[in-house]
C-alpha positions in Angstrom: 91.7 118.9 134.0 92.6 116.6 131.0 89.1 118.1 129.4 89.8 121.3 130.1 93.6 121.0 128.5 92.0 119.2 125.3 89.4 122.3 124.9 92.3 125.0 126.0 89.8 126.4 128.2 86.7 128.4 126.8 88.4 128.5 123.7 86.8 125.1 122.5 83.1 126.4 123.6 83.6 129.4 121.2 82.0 129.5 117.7 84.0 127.9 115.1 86.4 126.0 117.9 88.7 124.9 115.0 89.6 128.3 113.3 90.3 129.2 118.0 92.7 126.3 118.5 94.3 126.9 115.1 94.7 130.3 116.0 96.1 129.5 119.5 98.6 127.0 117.9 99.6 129.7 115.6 100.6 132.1 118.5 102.2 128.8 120.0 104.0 128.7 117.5 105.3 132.1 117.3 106.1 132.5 120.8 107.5 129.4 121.4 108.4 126.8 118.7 110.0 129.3 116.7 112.8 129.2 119.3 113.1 125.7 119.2 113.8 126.1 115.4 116.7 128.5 116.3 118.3 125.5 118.1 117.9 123.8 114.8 115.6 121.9 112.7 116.2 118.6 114.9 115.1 120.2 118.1 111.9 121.7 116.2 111.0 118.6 114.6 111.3 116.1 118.4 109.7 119.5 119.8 106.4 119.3 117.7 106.4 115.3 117.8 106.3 115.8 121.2 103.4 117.9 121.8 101.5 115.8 118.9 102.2 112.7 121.1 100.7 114.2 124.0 97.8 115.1 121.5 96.7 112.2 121.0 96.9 111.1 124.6 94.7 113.8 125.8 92.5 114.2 123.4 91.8 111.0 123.1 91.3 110.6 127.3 89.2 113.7 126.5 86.7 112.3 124.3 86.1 109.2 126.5 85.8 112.0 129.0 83.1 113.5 127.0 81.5 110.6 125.5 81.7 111.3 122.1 84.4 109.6 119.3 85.6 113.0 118.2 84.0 116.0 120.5 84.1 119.8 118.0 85.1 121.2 121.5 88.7 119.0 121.5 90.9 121.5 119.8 94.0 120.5 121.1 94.6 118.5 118.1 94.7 121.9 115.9 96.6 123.6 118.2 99.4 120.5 117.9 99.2 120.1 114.0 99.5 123.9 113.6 103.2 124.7 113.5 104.1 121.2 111.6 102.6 123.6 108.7 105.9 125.9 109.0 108.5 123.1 109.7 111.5 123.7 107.6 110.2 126.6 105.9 112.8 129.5 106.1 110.2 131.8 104.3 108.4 132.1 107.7 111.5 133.2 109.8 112.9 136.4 108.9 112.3 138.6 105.9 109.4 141.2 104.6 107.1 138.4 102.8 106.8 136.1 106.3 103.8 137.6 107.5 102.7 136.8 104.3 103.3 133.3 104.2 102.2 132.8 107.8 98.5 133.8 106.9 98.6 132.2 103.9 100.1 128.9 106.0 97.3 129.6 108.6 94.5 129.5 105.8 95.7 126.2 103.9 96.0 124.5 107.1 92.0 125.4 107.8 91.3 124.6 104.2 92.6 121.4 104.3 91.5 120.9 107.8 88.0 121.9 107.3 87.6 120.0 103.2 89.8 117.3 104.3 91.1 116.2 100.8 93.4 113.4 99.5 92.6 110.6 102.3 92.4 113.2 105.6 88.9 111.7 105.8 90.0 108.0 106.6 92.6 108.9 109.2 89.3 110.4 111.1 88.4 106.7 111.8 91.2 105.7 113.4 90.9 105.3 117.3 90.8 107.7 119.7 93.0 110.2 120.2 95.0 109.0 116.7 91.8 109.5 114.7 91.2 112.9 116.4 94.9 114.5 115.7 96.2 112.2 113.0 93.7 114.2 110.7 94.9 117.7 112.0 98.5 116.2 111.8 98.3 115.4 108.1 96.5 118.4 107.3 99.2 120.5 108.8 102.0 118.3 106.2 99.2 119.2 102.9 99.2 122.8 103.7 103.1 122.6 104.6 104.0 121.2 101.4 101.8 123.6 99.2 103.2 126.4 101.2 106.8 124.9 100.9 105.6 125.0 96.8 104.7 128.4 96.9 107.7 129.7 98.7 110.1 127.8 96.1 107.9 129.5 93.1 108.1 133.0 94.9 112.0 133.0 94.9 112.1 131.6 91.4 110.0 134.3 90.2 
């Protein structure tokens, strides 16, 4: 069962199982976290710690599971670090440009996910679940600041 939660299902046995779990913690976060942030930032914030917590507890159960230190079918640790990349970011909550910043949030987060820039590489070789999610998790803050950076320059301009 923990496998099976750390793959979400068949969607970690599809091609390109990252862009899959991103994708699923995108709709996660539409459907559900979004609604957390309506309680206020707080409740979003111990929301997604929460679910990166239990992360890195079953993915990293997962792997031993598996047999390998950081298994491509694991995807719960995008599906986690996803909606950390729209914390805070009012630009993704209402108005006509949000779709727009939610793809272009969606794409940094698998830009800096797959190139892993700026030290994302080392946190990979931390152990078990911590070096599988911790990557994701940091990932998720890169693309949330640059998107935080465009969002500021789009209302100055």
């Amino acid at each position: 069962m923990i496998v099976q939660i750390a793959t979400l299902g068949p969607l970690g046995r599809l091609k390109a199982p990252g862009t899959w779990g991103s994708a699923a913690g995108l709709l996660w976060w539409a459907l559900v976290v979004r609604l957390a942030h309506a309680k206020g930032r707080e409740h979003e914030l111990a929301f997604d710690a929460l679910v990166v917590i239990a992360a890195i507890l079953l993915c990293g159960v997962a792997a031993a599971f598996i047999g390998k230190k950081d298994p491509s079918e694991v995807i719960l640790d995008e599906f986690a670090a996803m909606p950390l990349v729209f914390l805070f970011n009012p630009y993704v909550q209402h108005g006509k440009s949000s779709l727009l910043f939610i793809l272009l949030g969606f794409l940094l987060f698998r830009l800096f996910d797959i190139t892993k820039p700026f030290g994302i590489k080392e946190l990979e070789k931390l152990p078990g679940g911590f070096g599988i999610v911790l990557d994701d998790v940091m990932a998720a803050i890169y693309a949330n600041l640059v998107l935080h950076g465009i969002a500021w320059l789009w209302a100055v301009l």
